[in-house]
Each structure stands twice: as C-alpha cells, then as structure tokens.
C-alpha positions in Angstrom: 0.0 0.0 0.0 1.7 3.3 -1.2 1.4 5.6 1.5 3.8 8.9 0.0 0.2 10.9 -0.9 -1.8 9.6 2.1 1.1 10.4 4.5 3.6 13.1 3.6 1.2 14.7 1.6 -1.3 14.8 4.0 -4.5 13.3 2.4 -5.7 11.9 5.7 -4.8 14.8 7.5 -7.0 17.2 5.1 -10.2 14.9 4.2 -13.1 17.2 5.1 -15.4 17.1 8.3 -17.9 18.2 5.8 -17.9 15.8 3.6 -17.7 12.5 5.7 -19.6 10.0 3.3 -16.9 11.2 0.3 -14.2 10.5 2.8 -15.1 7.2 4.0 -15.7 6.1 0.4 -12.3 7.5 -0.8 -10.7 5.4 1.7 -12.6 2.5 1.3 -12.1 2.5 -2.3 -8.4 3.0 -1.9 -8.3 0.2 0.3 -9.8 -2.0 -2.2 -7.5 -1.1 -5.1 -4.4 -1.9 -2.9 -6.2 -5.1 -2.2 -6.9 -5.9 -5.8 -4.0 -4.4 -7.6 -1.7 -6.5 -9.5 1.7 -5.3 -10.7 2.6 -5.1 -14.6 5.9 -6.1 -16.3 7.2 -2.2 -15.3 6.5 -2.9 -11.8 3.2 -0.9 -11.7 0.3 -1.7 -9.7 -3.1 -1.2 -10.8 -6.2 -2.7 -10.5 -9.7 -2.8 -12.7 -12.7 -2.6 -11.5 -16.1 -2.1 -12.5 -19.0 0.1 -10.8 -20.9 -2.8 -9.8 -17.5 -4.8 -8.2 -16.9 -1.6 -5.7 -20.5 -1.5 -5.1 -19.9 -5.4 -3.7 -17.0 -5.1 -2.1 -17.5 -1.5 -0.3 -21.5 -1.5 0.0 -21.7 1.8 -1.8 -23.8 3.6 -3.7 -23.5 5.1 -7.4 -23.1 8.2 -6.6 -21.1 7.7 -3.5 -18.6 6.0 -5.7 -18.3 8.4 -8.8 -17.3 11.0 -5.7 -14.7 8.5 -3.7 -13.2 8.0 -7.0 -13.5 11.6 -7.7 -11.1 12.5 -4.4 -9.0 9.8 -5.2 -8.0 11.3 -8.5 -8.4 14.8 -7.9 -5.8 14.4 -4.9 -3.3 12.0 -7.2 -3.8 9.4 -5.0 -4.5 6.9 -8.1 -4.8 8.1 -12.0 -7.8 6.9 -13.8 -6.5 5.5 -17.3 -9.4 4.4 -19.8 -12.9 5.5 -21.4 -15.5 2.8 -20.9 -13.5 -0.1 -18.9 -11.2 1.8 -15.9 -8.2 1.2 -15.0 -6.9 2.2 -11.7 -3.6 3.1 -11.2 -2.0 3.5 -7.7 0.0 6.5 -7.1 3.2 6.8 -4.9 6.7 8.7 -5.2 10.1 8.3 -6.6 13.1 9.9 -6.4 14.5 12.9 -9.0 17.5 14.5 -8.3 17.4 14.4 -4.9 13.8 15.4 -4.7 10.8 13.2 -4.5 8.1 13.7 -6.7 4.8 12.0 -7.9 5.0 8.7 -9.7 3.2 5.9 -10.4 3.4 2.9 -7.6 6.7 1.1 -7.9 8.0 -1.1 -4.5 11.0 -0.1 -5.5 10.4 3.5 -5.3 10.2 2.8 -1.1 7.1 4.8 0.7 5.0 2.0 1.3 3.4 -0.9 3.7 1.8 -4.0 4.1 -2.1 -4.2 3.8 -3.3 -7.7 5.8 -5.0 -8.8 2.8 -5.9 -12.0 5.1 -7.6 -9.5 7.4 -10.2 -7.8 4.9 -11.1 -10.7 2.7 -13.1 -14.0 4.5 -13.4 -17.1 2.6 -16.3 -16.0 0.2 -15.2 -12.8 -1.2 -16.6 -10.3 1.4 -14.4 -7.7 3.4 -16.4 -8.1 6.3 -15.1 -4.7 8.1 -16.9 -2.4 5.5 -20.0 -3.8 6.0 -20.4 -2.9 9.3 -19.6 0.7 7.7 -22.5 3.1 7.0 -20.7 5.7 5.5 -22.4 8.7 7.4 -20.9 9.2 10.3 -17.8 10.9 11.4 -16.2 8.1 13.8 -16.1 5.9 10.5 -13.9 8.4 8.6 -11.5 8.9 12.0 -11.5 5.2 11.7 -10.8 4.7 8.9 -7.4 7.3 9.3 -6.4 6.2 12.1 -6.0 2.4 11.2 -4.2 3.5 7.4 -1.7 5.8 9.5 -1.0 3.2 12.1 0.0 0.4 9.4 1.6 3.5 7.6 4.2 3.8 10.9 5.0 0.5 11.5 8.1 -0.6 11.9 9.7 -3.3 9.9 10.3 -6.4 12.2 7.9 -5.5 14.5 4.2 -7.0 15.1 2.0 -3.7 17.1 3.0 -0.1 15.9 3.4 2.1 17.9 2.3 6.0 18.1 1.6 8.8 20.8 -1.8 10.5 21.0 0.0 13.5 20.3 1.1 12.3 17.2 -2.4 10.9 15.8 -4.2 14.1 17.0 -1.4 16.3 14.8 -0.4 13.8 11.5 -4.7 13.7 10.9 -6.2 16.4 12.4 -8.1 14.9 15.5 -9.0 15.8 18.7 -7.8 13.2 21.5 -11.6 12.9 22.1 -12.1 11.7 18.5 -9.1 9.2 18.9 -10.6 7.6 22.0 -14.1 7.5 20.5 -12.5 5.8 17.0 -10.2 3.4 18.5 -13.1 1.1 20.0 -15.1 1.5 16.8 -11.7 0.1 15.1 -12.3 -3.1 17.9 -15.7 -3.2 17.1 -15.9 -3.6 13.0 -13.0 -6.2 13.3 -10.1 -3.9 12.5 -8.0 -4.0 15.4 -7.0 -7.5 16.8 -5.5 -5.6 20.3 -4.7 -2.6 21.3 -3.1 -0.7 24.7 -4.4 2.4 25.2 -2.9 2.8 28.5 -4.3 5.4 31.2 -5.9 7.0 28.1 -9.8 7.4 28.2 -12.6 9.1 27.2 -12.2 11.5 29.7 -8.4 11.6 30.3 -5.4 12.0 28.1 -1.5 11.1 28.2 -0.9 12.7 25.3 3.0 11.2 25.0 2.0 7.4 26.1 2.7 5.6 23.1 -0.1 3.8 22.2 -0.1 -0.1 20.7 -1.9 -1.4 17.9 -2.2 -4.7 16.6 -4.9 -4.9 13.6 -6.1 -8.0 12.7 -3.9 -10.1 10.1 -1.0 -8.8 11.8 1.2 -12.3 11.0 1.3 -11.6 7.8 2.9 -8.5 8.1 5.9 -9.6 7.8 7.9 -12.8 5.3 10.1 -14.0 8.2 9.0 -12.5 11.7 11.8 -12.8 14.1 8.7 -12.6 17.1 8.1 -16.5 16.0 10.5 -18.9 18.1 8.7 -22.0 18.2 6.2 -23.9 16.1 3.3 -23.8 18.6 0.6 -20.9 19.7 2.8 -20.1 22.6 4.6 -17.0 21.1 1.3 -15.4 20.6 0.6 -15.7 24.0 4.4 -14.3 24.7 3.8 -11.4 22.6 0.5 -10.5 23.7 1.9 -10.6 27.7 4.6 -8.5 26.3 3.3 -5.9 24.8 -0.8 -6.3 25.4 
C-alpha cells in the first residue's frame, strides 16, 4: 500500500469534516485497489474494477462512488486511465534529483506498507469490516485514518505499531476525544485484533503514552518474523503478555 500521498502529503490529514460520506468512500475504495491491484511487467500496480465490483466489495452507492473516485483522483492518490472499462492506477513517489516527486506505484520506489489482505477478505469474497460501515458518520472516517496511519508507521520487524496521542491528533487532524471514540469503533468492526491504550480514556489523556496497535492479520505482516521462536501458539501468547 503506497502511502507517499496519504502520508507526507497529507490526504488523511486534510479529508473534510464536511464531507464524511466522500471520505469514508475514498478510503474505502483506496483500500480495495491496494487489495486488488496487480503489478505489470514495469512494476506498476493497478487494479480494474467495474462500478458494480466496488459497489460489492464497499457497500456503496453510485453516486457515493463516482465521488470516492473523484477525491482519489483529484488528490493524485491513483490516476484513472481508460474511457469505458477503468483502470486504476495506484499512485506513490520516486526519487528525482534528490527530490521526491509523484510517480506511479513502484516497490522499488520505497514509501510503502503491508495491507493484511488476510484480514479484509473471508473465505467468500466479502471484506467483512466495511460492511459494518455506513458511510455517514464521522467516527467511520477517524476510523478509517487512524488504522491506514498506524499500518503506515509500523516498523519493519515489528508486530503492534506504535504511536503517541500526540502524534495521531497532529499527523490527521483529530482531537484526543475523536481518537478515544475511533479506537473502539476500530475493535468493534474487526479492525484492530489488540490494542493498549494505556491510562488513556474518554475522559483523560497522556498525550505522550505511546499507544499499541495490533490490527487483525498482523502475522502476515511480515515474510520472516523474528517474534516467531517455536512452532506452537505459545509465542502469541508471549507477545501478547509483552506488549498487550
């Protein structure tokens, strides 16, 4: 999952209050692009996908779609190639003198993360987390950021990423009480597998306790995790005594 537009150039950060429903359907559609792309004999991902496939996989409407897709392109977070069949190409960065500029989506170009495709998709097709998604309401589209950003900062090697309150409310443009509400809506529609919020609440904030996430799919983050010793379900139970 390219993350150079979402990230650095702070998509996330500047999707609209106003305009929740477009949000939320931006980002679910970018979701399913990542999870549907396949890369081309240049190393470019892109996926194609027809009205009535988004519709299925992202329980949206029409016109709901026409204006995710809409954001998407207008913010060069994918380019939009074709007349009658789409193609959607994935948007990212590269590396020009010295300067990083927009490109098309190349791994080797860095600026990018692991999506748990394992996570989204169950055994008949359906990404079960965006159904329980009505595309209405705020706490979806704070959602929705905050669990893109946090498997945007994860660190290589590592299971849970990590990140302060301080840092969510500031990289996306949330008030701590917004973070605390999203985070157990994350729990709820089957995003997040675990999460430490610390002395954190509702009500109270440590604004520099770095918080935990672990989101659901999280083993196949990474090719060769060093956190797996042994062949049996103990080291789950190690790591979640560790750090849960």
């Amino acid at each position: 999952m390219p993350y150079y537009v979402m990230r650095d150039l702070c998509f996330l950060k500047n999707l609209k209050r106003n305009k929740v429903s477009t949000g939320v359907s931006a980002l679910k559609i970018f979701i399913l692009i990542c999870l549907k792309s396949e890369k081309n004999e240049q190393g470019i991902y892109s996926s194609s996908l027809t009205y009535d496939q988004i519709n299925e996989y992202c329980s949206l409407s029409r016109k709901l779609i026409s204006e995710g897709l809409k954001c998407l392109e207008v913010n060069k977070v994918i380019e939009i190639l074709g007349d009658r069949k789409k193609t959607y190409v994935l948007l990212n960065c590269r590396k020009n003198e010295g300067q990083l500029s927009l490109s098309r989506f190349n791994t080797s170009n860095g600026h990018w993360c692991k999506l748990p495709y394992r996570s989204f998709i169950n055994e008949h097709g359906d990404i079960m987390p965006f159904k329980s998604i009505g595309n209405r309401n705020l706490v979806e589209l704070n959602a929705l950021k905050i669990y893109l950003y946090v498997l945007m900062v994860r660190s290589g090697g590592k299971a849970h990423s990590t990140v302060t309150l301080k840092t969510i409310k500031s990289r996306l443009n949330l008030s701590y009480q917004e973070i605390m509400i999203a985070i157990p809506f994350l729990n709820t529609v089957g995003f997040l597998e675990k999460v430490n919020i610390g002395p954190n609440s509702i009500g109270h904030y440590e604004e520099t306790f770095s918080i935990m996430f672990l989101v659901y799919g999280w083993e196949s983050l990474e090719w060769r995790p060093h956190y797996i010793s042994n062949d049996d379900d103990d080291w789950k139970n190690e790591l979640f005594d560790k750090v849960f």
